[in-house]
N, C-alpha and C positions, 0 to 999 in steps of 0.2 A: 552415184552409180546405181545404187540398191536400189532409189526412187524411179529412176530410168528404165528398171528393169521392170519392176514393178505396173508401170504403165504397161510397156511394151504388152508383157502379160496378159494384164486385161482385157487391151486390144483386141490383142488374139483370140482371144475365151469368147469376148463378144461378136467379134469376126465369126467363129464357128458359130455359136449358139444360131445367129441370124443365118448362114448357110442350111442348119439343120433345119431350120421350121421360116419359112420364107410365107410374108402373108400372099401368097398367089394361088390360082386358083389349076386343079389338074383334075384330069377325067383319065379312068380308068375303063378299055375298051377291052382288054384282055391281062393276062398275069405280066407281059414284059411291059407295062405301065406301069407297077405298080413301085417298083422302085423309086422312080422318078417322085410318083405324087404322096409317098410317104414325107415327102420337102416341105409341102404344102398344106393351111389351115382350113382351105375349102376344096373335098374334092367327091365329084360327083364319076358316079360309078354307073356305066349302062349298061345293058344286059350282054352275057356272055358266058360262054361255056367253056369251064373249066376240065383241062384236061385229064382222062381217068388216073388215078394214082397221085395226083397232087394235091396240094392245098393251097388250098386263097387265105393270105397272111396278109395282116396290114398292122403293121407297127406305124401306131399316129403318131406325129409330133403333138406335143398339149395343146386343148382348147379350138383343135381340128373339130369341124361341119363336113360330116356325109350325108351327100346327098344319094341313095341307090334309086336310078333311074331306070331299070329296067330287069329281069328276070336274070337270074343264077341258078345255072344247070350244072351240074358234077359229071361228068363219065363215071362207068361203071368199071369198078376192078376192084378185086377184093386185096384190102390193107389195111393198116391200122389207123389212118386221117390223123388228126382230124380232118373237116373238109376246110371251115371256114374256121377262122382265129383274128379276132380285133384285139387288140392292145393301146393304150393310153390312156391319159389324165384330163377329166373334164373336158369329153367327146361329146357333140352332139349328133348320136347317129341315127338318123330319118328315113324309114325302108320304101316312104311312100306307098305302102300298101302291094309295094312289088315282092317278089317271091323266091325265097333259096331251095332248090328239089334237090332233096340226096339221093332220088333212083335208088328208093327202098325195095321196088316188089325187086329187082336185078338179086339182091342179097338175102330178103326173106327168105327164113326156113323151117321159121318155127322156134329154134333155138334161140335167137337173139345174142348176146354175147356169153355166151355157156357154153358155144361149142360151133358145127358147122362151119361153113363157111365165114374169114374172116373179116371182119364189118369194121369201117370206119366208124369209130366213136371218142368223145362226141359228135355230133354232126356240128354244132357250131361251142365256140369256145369264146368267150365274154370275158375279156382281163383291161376293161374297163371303167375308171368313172367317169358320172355326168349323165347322160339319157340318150337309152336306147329303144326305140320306137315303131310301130307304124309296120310291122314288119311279115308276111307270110311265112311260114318254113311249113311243108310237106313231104311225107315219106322222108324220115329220118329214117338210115340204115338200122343205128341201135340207140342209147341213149340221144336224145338231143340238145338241149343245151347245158354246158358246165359253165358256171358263173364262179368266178373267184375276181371281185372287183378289186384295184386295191383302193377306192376313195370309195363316198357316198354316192349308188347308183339308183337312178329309178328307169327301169322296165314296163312300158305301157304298149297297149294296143298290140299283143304278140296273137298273131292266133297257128296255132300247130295244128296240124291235121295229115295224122296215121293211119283217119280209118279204114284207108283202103287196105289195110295188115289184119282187119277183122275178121277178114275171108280166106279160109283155107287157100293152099294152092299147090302145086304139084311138088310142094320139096317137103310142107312140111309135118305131112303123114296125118292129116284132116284136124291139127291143131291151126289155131289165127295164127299166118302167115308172119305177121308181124310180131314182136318180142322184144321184153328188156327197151320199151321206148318211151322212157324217161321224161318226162315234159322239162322239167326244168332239176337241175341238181344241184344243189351249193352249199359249198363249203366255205362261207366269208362269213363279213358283216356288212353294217351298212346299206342292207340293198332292200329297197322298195321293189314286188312285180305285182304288177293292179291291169285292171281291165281286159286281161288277157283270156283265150279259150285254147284248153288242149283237150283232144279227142285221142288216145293213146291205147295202149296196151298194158301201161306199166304205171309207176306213180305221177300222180299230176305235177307233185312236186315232193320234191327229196331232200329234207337238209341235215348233213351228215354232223357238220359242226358248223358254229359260228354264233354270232348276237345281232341285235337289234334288226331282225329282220322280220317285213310285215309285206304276208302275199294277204291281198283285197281286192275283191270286187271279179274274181276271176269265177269261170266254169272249167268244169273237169267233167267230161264224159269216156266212161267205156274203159277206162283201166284200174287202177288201182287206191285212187284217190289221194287225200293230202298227208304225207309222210313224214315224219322225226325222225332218221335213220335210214338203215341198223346203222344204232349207235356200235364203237367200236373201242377200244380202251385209249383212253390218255387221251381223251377229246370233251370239248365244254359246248353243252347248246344252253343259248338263254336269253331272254330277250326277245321272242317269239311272238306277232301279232297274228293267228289266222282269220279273219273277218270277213263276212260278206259274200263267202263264194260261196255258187251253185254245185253241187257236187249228184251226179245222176249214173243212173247203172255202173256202180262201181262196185269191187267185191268191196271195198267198207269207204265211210264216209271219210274219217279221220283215223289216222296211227302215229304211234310210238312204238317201236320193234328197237329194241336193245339185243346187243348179241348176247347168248347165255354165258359162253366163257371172258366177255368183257372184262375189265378192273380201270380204277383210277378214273373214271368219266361221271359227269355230272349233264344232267336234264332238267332246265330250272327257269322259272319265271314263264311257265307257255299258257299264253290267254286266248281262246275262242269265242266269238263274239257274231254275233246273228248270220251260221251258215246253216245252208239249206241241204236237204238231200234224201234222191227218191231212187227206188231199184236199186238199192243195197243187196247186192248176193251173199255176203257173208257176215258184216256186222256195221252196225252206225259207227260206235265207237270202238279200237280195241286199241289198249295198253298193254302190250307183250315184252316179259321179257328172257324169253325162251330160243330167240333166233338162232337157227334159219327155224326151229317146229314153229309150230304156231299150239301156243296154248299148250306148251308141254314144259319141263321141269327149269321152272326159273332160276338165271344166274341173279349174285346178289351185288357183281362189280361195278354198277352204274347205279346209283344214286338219283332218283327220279323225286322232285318233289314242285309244290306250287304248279298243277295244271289248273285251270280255272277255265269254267265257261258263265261267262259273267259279259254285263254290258245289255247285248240284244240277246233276244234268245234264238238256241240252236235247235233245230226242229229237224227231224230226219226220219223215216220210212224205211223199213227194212222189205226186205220177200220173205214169202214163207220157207220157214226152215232156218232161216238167220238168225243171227241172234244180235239183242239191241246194241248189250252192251258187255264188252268182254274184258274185264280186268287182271293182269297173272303176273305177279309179282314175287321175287323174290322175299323172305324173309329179312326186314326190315331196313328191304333198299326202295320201299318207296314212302318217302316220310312227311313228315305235316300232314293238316286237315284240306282239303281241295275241297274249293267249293266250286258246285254243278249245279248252282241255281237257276240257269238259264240254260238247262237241257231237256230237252225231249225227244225221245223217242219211241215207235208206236212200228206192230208188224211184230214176225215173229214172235221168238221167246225170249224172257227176259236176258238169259248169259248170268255168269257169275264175276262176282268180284273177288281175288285174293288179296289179303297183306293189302289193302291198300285205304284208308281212312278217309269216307267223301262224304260231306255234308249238302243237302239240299237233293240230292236224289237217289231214289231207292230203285232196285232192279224189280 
């Protein structure tokens, strides 16, 4: 009887399993498709405009092929989104070179998300593994993508483009229009983003916590450049590749911003390796851990050690008035010898180093 049941059981399980994820193929022309083709391993998405105040949500079955066939538009309404959210396990998702628009100048105002009017953020939201690719986003309202994969992801071919938020405009009092627009944010592991270009107002890329993550081969123009942070307490970054990207008018090439009253956080294992970078407004390099001041009385809660730039060498340009290289550290939370053998930086004035022990170059 137990044996009887037992089958029965399995049946069953297997029954549903095959109902949830069916190898057929569905296309998505609007939101009341999407149910349906959440069924299915292959589905192709054609362009269509999503209604204001909603979100486009796609919960994959595993090992699902998207195909997006055609442009994604949002309506405009101020709310908290996000706009777009993928979810599953070993996704392959193909943008074709088509395009997701958040109808940012509609929200721009200068503030970003600090205040004013309220902006959906993220604009997209990535909670999966496997590869996501090929893909346009333009006019992100405020941050745009938050990555928290939960497998091995790699990110290829993203190009973001904000910079029509460079330009004043009547909300937001003669500051860029655009604000707080975040190229990529993450808080995981695991994830590769390569060959990508974001053109923004805010960091090109931001990672708050996680390991084994390596952004390559990407450009950052016009906002803030590549970020560690702000670190915040009781969170671990480690395991850090940044290599090979272009980084151009940006207030600095590369950071680390720890918050000052942080505690219990570590910053560990971060290697730099042959990036580039010209029109620095305010510095190549800076290691802060003063946050939100810049360069004022450092906290000693995070633990900052092993940054290296080593491999290829790091070359960057500042403007006049910048400074190359800005080191502030609390007393003896930034520890070991880091070695900057393969840095350079030229423009401006030197900057200072506190508390912090680096071998191979001198301010």
């Amino acid at each position: 009887m137990l044996s009887a049941l037992f089958v029965l059981a399995s049946s069953l399980l297997a029954r549903n399993a095959l109902a949830a994820s069916t190898p057929c193929t569905a296309t998505i022309n609007s939101l009341s498709d999407v149910s349906a083709a959440e069924k299915c391993t292959t589905v192709n998405i054609n362009g269509f405009t999503v209604p204001a105040g909603e979100g486009f949500t796609l919960s994959l079955a595993d090992n699902t092929v998207v195909n997006l066939n055609g442009d994604i538009l949002f309506g405009n309404k101020s709310w908290a989104g996000p706009l777009f959210t993928v979810s599953g396990d070993n996704i392959v998702f193909n943008g074709n070179g088509h395009r997701f628009d958040g109808g940012g100048p509609f929200y721009w105002d200068g503030q970003g998300s600090n205040g004013g009017v309220t902006k959906p953020r993220p604009m997209m939201k990535i909670k999966i593994s496997g590869t996501f690719e090929n893909v346009n986003v333009v006019n992100s309202p405020a941050q745009t993508f938050s990555v928290s994969n939960p497998g091995p992801l790699v990110i290829s071919n993203i190009n973001i483009d904000n910079s029509q938020g460079d330009q004043p405009n009547s909300k937001s009092g003669g500051d860029a229009a655009g604000h707080n627009t975040d190229g990529f944010d993450c808080s995981t592991t695991d994830l590769t983003i390569q060959k990508s270009t974001v053109k923004n107002q805010d960091d090109c890329l931001a990672i708050n916590k996680g390991s084994n993550i390596v952004f390559t081969g990407n450009s950052c123009s016009g906002g803030h450049g590549i970020s560690i942070g702000s670190i915040t307490s009781d969170v671990t970054v480690s395991g850090i590749v940044i290599s090979n990207n272009v980084i151009t008018n940006n207030d600095q090439a590369l950071r680390i911003k720890t918050d000052s009253d942080a505690s219990g956080s570590t910053v560990t294992n971060i290697t730099y390796s042959g990036n580039t970078g010209s029109g620095l407004r305010q510095f190549g390099v800076l290691i802060d851990q003063s946050y939100p001041d810049t360069l004022g009385t450092p906290g000693t809660g995070v633990v900052i050690s092993d940054v290296s730039f080593s491999g290829s060498k790091n070359t960057f340009s500042v403007n006049s008035g910048a400074q190359q290289v800005a080191v502030n550290c609390g007393k003896g939370s930034c520890t070991g010898t880091w070695n900057w053998d393969e840095l350079t930086v030229t423009g401006g004035t030197a900057g200072k180093i506190t508390n912090a022990q680096i071998s191979g170059f001198s301010e």
